[in-house]
N, CA, C and O atoms as a GROMACS GRO file, in nm:
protein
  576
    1UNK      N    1   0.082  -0.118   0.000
    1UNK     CA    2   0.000   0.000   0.000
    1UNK      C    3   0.088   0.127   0.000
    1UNK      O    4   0.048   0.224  -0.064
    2UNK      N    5   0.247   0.136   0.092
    2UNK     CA    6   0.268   0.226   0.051
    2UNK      C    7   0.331   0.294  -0.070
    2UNK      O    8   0.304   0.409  -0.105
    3UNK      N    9   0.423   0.207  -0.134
    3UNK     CA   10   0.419   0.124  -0.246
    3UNK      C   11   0.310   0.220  -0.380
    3UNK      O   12   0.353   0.286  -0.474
    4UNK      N   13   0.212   0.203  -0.355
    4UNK     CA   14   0.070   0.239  -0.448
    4UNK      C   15   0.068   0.420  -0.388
    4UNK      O   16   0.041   0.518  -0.456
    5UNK      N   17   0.100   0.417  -0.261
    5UNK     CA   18   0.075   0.628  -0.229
    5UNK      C   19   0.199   0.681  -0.293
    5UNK      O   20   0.183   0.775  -0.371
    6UNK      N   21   0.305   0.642  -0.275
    6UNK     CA   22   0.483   0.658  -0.343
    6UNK      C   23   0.391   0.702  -0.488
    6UNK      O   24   0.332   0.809  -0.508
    7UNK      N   25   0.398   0.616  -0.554
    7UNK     CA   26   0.342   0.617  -0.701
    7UNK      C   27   0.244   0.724  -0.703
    7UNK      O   28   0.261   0.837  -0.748
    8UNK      N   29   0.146   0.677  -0.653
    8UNK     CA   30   0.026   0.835  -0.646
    8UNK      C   31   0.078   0.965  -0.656
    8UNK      O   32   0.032   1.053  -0.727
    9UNK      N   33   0.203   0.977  -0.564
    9UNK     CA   34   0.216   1.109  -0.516
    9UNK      C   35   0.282   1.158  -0.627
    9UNK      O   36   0.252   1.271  -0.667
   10UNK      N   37   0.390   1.075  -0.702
   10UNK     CA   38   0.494   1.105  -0.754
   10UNK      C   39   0.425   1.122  -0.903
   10UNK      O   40   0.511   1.138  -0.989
   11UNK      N   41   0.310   1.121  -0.947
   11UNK     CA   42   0.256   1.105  -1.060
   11UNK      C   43   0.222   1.310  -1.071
   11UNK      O   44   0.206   1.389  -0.977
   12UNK      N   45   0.221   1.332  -1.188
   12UNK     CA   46   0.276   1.506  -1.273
   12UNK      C   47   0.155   1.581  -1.213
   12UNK      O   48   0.148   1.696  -1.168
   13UNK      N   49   0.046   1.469  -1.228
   13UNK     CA   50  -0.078   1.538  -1.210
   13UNK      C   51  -0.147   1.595  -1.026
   13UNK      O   52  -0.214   1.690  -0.986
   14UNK      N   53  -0.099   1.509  -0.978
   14UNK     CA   54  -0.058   1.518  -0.835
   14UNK      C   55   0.006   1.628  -0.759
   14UNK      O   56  -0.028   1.689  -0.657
   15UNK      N   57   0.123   1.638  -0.849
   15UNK     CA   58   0.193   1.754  -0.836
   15UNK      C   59   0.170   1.917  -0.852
   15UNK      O   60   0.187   2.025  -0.796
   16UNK      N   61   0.120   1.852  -0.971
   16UNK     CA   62   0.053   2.031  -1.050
   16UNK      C   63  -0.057   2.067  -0.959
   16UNK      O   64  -0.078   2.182  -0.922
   17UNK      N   65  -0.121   1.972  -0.926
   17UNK     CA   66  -0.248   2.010  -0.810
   17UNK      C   67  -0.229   2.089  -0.713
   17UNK      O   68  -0.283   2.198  -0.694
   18UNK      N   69  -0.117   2.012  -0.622
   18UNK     CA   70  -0.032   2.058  -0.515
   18UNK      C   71   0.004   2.206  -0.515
   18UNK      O   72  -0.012   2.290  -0.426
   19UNK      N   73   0.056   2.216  -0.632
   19UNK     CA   74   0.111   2.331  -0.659
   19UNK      C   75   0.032   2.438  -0.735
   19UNK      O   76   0.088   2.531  -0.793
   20UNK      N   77  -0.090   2.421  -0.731
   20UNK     CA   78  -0.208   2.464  -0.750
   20UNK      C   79  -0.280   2.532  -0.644
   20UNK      O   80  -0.311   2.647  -0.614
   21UNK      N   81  -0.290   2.440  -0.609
   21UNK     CA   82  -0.334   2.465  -0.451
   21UNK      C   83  -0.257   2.594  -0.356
   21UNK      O   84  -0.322   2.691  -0.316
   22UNK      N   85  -0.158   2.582  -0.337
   22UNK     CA   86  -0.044   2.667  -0.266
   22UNK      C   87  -0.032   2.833  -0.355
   22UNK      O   88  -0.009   2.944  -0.309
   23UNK      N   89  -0.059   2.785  -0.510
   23UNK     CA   90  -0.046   2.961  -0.562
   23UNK      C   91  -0.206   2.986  -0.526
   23UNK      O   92  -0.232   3.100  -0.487
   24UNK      N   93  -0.307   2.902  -0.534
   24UNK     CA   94  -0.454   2.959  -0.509
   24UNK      C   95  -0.451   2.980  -0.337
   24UNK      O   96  -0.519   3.067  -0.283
   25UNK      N   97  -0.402   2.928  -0.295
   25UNK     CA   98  -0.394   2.980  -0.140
   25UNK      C   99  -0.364   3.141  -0.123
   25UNK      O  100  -0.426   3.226  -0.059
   26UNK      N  101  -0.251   3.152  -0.200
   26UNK     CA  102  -0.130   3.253  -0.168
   26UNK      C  103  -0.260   3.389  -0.279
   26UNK      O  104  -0.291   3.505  -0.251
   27UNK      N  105  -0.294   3.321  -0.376
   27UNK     CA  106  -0.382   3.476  -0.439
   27UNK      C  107  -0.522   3.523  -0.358
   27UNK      O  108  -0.570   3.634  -0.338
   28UNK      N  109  -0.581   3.342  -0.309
   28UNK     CA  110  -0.659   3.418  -0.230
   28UNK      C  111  -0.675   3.553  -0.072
   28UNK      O  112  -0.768   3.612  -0.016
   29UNK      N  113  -0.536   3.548  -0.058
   29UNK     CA  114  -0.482   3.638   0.087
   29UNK      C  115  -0.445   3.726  -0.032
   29UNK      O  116  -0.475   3.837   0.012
   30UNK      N  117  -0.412   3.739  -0.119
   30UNK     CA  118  -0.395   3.847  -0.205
   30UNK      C  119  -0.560   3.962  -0.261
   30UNK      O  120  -0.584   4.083  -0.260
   31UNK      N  121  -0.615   3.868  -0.292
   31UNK     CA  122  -0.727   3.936  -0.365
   31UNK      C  123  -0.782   3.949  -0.220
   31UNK      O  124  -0.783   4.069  -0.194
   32UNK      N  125  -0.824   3.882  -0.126
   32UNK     CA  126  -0.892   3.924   0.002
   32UNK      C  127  -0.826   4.069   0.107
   32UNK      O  128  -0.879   4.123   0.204
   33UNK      N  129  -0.722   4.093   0.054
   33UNK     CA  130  -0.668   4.208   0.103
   33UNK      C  131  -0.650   4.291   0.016
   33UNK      O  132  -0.556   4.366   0.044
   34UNK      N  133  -0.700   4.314  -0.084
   34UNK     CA  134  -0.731   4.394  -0.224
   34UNK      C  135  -0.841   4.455  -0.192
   34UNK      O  136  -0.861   4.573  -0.163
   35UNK      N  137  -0.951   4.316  -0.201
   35UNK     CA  138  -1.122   4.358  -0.133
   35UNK      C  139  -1.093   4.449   0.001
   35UNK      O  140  -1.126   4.568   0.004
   36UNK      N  141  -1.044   4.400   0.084
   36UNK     CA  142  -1.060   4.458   0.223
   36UNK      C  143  -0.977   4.599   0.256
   36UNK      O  144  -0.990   4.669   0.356
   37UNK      N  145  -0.893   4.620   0.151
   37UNK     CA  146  -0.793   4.697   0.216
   37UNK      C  147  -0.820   4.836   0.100
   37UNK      O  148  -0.798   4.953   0.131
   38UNK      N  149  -0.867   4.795  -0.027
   38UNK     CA  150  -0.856   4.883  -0.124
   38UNK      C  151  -1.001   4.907  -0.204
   38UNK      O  152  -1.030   5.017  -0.252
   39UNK      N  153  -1.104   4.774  -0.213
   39UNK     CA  154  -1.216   4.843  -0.252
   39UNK      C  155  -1.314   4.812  -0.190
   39UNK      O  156  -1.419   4.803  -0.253
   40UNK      N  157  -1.314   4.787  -0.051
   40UNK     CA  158  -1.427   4.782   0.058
   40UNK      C  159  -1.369   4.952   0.108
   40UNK      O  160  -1.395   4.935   0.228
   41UNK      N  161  -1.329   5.056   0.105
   41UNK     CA  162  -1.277   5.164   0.139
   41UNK      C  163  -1.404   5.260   0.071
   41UNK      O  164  -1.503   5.319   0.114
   42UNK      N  165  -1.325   5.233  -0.086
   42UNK     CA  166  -1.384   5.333  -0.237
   42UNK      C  167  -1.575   5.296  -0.210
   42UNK      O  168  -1.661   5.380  -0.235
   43UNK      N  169  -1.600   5.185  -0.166
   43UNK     CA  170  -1.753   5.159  -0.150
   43UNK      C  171  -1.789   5.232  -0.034
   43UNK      O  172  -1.886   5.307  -0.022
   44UNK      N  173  -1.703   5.205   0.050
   44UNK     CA  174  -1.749   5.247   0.174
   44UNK      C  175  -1.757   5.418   0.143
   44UNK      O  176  -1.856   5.466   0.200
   45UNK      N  177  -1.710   5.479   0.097
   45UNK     CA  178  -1.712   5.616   0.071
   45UNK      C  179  -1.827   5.638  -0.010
   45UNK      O  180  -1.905   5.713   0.048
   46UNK      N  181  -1.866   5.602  -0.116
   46UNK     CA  182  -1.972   5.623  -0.160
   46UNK      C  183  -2.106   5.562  -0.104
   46UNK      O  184  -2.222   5.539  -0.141
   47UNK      N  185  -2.022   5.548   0.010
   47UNK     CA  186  -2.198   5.456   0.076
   47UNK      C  187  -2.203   5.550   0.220
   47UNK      O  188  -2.250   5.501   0.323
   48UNK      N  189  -2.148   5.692   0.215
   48UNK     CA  190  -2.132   5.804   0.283
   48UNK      C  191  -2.039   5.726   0.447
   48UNK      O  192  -2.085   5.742   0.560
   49UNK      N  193  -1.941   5.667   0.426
   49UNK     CA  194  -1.857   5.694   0.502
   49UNK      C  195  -1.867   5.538   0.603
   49UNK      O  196  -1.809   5.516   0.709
   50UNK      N  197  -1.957   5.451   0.529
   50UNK     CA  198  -2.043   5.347   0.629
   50UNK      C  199  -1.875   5.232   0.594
   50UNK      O  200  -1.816   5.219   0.486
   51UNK      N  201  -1.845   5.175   0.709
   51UNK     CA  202  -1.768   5.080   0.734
   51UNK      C  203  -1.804   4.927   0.686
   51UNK      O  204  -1.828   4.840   0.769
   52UNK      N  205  -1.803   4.896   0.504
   52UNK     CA  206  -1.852   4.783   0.494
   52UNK      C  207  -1.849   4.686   0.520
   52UNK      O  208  -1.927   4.601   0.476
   53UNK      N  209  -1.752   4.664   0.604
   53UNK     CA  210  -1.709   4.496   0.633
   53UNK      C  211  -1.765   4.486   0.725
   53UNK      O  212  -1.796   4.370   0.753
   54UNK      N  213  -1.818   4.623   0.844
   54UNK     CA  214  -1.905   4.603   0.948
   54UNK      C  215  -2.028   4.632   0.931
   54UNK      O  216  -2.093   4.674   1.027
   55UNK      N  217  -2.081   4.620   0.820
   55UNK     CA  218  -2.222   4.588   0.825
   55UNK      C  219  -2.275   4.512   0.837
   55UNK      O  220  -2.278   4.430   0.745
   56UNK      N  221  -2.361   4.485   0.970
   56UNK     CA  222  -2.505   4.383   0.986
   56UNK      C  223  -2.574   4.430   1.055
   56UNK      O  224  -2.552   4.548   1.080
   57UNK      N  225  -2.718   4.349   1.134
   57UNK     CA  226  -2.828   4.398   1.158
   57UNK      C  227  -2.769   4.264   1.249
   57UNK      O  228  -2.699   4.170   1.214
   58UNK      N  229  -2.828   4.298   1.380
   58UNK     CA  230  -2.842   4.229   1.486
   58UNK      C  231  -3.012   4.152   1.489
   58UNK      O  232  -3.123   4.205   1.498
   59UNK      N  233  -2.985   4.052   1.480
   59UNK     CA  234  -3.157   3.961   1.459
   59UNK      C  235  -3.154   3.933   1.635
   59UNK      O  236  -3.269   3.933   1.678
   60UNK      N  237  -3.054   3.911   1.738
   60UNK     CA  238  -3.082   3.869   1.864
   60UNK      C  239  -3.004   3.897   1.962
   60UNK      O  240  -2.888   3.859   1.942
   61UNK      N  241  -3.023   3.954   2.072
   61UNK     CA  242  -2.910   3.936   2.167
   61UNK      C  243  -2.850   4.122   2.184
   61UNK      O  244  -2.876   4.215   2.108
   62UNK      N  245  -2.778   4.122   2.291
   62UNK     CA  246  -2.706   4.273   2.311
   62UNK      C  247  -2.590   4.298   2.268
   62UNK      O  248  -2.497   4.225   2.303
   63UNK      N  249  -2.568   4.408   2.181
   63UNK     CA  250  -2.450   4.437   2.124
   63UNK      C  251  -2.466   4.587   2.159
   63UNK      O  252  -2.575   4.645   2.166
   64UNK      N  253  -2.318   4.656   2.186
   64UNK     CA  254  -2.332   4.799   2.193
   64UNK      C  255  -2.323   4.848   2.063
   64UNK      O  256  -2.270   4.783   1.973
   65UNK      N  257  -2.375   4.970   2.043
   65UNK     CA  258  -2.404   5.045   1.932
   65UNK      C  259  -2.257   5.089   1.866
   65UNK      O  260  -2.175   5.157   1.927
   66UNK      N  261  -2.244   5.047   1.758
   66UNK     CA  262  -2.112   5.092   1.704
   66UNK      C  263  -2.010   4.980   1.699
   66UNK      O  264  -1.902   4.996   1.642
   67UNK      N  265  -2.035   4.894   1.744
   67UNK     CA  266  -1.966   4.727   1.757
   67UNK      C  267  -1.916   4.674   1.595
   67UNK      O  268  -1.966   4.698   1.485
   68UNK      N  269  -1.790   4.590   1.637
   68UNK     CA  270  -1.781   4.580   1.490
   68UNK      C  271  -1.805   4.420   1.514
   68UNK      O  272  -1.813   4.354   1.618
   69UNK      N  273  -1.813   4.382   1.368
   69UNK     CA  274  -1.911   4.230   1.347
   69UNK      C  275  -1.826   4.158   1.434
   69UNK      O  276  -1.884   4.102   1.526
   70UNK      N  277  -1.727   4.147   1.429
   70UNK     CA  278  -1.656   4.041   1.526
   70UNK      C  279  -1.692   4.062   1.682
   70UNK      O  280  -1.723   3.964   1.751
   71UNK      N  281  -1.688   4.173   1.727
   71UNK     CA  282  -1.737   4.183   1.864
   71UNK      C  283  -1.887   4.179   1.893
   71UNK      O  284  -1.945   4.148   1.996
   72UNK      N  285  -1.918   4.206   1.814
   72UNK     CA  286  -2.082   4.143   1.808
   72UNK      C  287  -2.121   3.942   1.774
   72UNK      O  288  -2.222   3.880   1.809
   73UNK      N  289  -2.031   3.903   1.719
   73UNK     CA  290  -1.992   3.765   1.723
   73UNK      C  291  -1.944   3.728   1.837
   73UNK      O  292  -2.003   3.624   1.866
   74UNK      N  293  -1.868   3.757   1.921
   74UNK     CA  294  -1.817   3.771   2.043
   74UNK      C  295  -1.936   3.716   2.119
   74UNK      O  296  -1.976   3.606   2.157
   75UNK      N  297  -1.974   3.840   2.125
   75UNK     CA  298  -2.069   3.849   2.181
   75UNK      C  299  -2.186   3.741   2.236
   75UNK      O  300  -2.232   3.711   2.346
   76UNK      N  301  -2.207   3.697   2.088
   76UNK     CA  302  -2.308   3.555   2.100
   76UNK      C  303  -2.440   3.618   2.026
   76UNK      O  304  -2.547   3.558   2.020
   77UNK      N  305  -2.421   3.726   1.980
   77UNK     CA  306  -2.531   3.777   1.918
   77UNK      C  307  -2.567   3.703   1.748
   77UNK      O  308  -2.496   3.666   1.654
   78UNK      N  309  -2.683   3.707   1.768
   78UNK     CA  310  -2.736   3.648   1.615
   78UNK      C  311  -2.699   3.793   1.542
   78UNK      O  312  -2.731   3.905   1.583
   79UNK      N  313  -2.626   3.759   1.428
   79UNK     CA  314  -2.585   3.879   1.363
   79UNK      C  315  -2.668   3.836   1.186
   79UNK      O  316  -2.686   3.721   1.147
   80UNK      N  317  -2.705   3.958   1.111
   80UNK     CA  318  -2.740   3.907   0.964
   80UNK      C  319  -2.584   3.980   0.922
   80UNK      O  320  -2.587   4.100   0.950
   81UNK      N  321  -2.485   3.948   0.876
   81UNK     CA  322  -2.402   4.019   0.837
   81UNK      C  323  -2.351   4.064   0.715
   81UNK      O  324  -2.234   4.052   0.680
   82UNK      N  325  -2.452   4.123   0.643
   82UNK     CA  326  -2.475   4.107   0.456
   82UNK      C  327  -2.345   4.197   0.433
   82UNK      O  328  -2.300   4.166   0.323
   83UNK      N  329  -2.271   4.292   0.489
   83UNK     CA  330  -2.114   4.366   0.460
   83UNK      C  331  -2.006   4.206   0.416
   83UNK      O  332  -1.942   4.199   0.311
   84UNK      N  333  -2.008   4.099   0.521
   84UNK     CA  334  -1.948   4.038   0.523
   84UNK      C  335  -1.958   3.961   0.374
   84UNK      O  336  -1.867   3.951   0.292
   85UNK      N  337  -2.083   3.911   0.362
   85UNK     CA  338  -2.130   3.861   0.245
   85UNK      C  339  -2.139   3.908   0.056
   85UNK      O  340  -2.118   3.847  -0.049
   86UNK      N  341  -2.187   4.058   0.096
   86UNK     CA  342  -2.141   4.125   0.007
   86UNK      C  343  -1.928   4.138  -0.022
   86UNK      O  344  -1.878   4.162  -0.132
   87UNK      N  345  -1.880   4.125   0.055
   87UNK     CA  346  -1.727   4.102   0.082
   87UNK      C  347  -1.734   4.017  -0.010
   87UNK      O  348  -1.714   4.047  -0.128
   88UNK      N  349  -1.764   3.898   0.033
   88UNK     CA  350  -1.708   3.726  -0.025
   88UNK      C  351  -1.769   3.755  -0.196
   88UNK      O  352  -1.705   3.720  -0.295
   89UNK      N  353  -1.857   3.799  -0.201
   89UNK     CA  354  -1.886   3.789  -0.355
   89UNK      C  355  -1.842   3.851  -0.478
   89UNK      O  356  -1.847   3.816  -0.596
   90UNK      N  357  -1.765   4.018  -0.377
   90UNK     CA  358  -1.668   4.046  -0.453
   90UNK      C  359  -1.529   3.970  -0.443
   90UNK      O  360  -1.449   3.942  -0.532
   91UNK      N  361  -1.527   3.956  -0.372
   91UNK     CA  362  -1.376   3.854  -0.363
   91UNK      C  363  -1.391   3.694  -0.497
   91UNK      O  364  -1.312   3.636  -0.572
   92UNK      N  365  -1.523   3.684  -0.467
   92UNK     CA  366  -1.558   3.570  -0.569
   92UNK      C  367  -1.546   3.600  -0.734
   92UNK      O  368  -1.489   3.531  -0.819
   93UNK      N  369  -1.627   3.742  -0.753
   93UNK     CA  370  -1.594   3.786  -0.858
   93UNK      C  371  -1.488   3.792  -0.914
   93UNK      O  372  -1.469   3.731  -1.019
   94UNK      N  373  -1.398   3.864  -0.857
   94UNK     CA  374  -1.235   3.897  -0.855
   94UNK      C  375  -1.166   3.781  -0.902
   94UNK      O  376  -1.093   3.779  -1.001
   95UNK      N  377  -1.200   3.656  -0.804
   95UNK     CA  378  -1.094   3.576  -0.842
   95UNK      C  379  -1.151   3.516  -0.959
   95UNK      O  380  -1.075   3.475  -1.047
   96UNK      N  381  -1.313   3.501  -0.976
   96UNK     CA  382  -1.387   3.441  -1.123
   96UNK      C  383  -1.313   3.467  -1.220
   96UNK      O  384  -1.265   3.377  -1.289
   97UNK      N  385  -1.282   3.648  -1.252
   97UNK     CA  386  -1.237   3.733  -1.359
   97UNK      C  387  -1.076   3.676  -1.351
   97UNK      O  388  -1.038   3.587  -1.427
   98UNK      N  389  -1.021   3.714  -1.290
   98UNK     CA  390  -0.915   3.636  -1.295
   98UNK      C  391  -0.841   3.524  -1.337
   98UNK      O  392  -0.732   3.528  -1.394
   99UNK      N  393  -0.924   3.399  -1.298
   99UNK     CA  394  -0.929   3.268  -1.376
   99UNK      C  395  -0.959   3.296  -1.524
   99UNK      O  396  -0.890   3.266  -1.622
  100UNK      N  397  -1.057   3.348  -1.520
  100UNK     CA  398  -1.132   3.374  -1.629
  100UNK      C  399  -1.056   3.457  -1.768
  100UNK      O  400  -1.081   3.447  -1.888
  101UNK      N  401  -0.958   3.537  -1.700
  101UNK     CA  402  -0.850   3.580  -1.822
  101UNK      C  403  -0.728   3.513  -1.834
  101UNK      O  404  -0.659   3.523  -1.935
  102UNK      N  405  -0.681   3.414  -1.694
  102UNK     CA  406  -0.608   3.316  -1.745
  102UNK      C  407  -0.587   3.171  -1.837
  102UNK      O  408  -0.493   3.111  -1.891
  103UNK      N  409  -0.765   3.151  -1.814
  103UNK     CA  410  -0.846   3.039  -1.889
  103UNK      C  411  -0.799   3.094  -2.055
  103UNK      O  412  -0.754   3.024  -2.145
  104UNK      N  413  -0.828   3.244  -2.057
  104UNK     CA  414  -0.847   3.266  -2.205
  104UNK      C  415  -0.725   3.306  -2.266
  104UNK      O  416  -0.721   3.291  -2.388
  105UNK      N  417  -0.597   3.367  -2.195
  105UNK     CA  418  -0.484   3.358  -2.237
  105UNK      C  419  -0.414   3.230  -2.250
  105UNK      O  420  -0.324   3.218  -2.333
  106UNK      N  421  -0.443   3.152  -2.189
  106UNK     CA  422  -0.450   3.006  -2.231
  106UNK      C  423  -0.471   2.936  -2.323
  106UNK      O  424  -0.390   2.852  -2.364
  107UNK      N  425  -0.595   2.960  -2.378
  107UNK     CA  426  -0.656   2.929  -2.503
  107UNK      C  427  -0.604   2.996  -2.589
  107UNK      O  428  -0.584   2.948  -2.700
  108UNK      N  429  -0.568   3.124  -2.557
  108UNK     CA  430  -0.521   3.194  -2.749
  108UNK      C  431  -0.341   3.135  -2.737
  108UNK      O  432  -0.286   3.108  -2.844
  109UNK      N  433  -0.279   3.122  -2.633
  109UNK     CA  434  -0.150   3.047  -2.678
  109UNK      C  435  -0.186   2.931  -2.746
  109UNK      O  436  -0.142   2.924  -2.860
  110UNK      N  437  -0.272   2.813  -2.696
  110UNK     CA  438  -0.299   2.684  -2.756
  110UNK      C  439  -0.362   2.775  -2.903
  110UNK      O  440  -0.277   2.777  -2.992
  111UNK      N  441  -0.442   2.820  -2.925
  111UNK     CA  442  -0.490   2.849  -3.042
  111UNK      C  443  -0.338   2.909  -3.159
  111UNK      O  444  -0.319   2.879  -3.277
  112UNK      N  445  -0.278   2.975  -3.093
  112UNK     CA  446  -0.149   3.031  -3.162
  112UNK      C  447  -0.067   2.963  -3.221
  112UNK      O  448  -0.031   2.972  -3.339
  113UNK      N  449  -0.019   2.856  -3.103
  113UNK     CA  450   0.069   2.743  -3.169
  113UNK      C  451  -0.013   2.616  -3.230
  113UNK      O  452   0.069   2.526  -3.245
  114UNK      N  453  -0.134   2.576  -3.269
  114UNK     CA  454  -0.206   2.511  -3.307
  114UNK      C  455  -0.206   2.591  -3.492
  114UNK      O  456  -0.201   2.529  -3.599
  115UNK      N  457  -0.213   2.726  -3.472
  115UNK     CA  458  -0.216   2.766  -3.629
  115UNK      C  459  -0.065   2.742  -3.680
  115UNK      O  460  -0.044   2.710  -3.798
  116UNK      N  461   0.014   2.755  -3.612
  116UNK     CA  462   0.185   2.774  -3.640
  116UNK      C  463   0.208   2.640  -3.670
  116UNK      O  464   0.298   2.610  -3.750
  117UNK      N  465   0.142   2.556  -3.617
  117UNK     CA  466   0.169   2.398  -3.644
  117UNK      C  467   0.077   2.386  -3.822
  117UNK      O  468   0.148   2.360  -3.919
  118UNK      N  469  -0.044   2.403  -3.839
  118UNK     CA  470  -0.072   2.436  -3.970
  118UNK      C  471  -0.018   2.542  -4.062
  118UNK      O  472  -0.031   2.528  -4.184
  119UNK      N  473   0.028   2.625  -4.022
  119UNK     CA  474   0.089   2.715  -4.143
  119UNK      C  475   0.264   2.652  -4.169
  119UNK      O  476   0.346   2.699  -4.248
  120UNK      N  477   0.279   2.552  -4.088
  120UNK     CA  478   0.441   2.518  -4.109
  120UNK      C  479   0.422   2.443  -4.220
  120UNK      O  480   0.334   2.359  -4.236
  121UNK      N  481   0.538   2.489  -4.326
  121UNK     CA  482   0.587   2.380  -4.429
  121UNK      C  483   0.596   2.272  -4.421
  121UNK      O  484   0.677   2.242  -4.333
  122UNK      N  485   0.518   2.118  -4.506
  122UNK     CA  486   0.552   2.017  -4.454
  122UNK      C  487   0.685   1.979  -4.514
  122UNK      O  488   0.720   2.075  -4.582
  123UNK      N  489   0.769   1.891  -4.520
  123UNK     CA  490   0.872   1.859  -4.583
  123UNK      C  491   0.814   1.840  -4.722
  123UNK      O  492   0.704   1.800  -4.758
  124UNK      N  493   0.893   1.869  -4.770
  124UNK     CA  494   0.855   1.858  -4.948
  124UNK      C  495   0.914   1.687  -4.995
  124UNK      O  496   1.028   1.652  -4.966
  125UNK      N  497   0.846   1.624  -5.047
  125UNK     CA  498   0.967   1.517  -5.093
  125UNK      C  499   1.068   1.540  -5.167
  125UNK      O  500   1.070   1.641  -5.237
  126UNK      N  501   1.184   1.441  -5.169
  126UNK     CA  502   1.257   1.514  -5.276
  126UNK      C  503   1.210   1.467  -5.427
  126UNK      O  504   1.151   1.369  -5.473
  127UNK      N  505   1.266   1.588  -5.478
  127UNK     CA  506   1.185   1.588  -5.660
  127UNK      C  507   1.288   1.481  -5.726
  127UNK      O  508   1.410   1.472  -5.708
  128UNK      N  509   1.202   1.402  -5.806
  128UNK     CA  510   1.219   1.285  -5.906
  128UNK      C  511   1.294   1.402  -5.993
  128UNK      O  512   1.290   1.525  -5.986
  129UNK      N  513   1.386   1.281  -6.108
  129UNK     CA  514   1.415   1.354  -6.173
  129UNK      C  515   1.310   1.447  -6.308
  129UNK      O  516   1.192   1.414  -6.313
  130UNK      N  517   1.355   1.551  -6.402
  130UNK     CA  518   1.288   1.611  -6.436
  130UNK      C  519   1.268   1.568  -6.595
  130UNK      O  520   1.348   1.487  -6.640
  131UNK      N  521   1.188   1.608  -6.664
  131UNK     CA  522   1.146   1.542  -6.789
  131UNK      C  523   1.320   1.568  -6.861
  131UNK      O  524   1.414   1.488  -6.862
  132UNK      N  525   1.315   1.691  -6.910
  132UNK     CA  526   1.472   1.722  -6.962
  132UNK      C  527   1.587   1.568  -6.899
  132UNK      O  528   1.656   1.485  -6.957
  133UNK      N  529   1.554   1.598  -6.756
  133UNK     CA  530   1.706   1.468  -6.734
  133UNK      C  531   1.684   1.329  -6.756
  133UNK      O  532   1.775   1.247  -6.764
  134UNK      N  533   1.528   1.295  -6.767
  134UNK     CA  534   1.572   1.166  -6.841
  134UNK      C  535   1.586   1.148  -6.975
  134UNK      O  536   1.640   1.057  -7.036
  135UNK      N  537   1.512   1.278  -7.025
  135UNK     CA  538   1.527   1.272  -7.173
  135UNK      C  539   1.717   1.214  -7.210
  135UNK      O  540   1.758   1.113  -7.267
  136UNK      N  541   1.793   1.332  -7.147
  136UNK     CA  542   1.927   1.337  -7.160
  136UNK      C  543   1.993   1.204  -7.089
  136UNK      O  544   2.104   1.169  -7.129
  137UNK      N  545   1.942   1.144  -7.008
  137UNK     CA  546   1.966   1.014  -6.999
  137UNK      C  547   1.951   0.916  -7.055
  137UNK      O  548   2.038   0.829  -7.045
  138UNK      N  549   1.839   0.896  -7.134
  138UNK     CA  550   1.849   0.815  -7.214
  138UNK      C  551   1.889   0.844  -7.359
  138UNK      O  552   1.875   0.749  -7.436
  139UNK      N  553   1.940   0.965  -7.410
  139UNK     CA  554   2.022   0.981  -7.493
  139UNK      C  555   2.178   0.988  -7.445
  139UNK      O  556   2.276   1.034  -7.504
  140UNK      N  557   2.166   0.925  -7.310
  140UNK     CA  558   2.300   0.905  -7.300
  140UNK      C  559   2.377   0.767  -7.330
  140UNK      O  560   2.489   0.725  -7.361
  141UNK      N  561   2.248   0.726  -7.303
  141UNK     CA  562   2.239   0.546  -7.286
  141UNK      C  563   2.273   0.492  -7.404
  141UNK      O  564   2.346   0.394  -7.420
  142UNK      N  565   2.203   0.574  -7.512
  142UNK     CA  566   2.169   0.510  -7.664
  142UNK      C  567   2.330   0.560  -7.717
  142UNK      O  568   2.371   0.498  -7.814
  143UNK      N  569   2.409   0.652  -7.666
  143UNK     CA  570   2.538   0.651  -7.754
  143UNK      C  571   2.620   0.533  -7.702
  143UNK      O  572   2.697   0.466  -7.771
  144UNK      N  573   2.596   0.517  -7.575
  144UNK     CA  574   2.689   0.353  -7.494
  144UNK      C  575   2.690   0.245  -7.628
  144UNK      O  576   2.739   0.133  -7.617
   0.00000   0.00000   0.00000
């Protein structure tokens, strides 16, 4: 059996995953501090100054006025926390678009070298001889 995980692990596809995994880790703390740090700000300003990541509505329980969602979580309070939610969906977007132009720069390289492979010359065979040289060959023959 271990034998059969050795093999598993060591197989390309395994790998690329792995290493998949670790750059999607590393962009998601990227794009989540993009959202949080740079356009949960620009919203928040046009939403006259309101702190979006701390927006919710308290459905239960005591929270002091002005609390931010985590201390209202703290708390034990039933929170609706649609700032938070609205968060994740831009963050979702973000990384959608993202994939989404690497998917397609993807495709126009495969599409690129897929035409370069049809527009290449195939080997030509080499040319037989030509009417003229056998003519002259076999008037070479006939003086022998």
């Amino acid at each position: 059996m271990l034998q059969e995980f050795r093999d598993f692990i060591a197989k390309g596809n395994v790998m690329d995953m792995a290493v998949g995994i670790i750059i999607g880790a590393a962009f998601t703390a990227i794009v989540k501090s993009m959202v949080g740090d740079l356009i949960n700000p620009i919203i928040g300003l046009f939403m006259g100054g309101v702190d979006f990541t701390n927006s919710y509505i308290v459905l239960s329980g005591e929270v002091a006025a002005g609390a931010s969602l985590e201390a209202a979580r703290e708390a034990g309070a039933a929170v609706f926390a649609h700032g938070a939610f609205i968060m994740a969906v831009i963050n979702f977007l973000i990384i959608a678009f993202v994939v989404f132009m690497l998917v397609r720069y993807v495709n126009k390289v495969k599409d690129a070298a897929a035409k370069k492979e049809e527009e290449a010359p195939l080997e030509e065979a080499p040319a037989g001889p030509t009417e003229l040289d056998i003519l002259m060959e076999i008037r070479d023959s006939m003086k022998k």
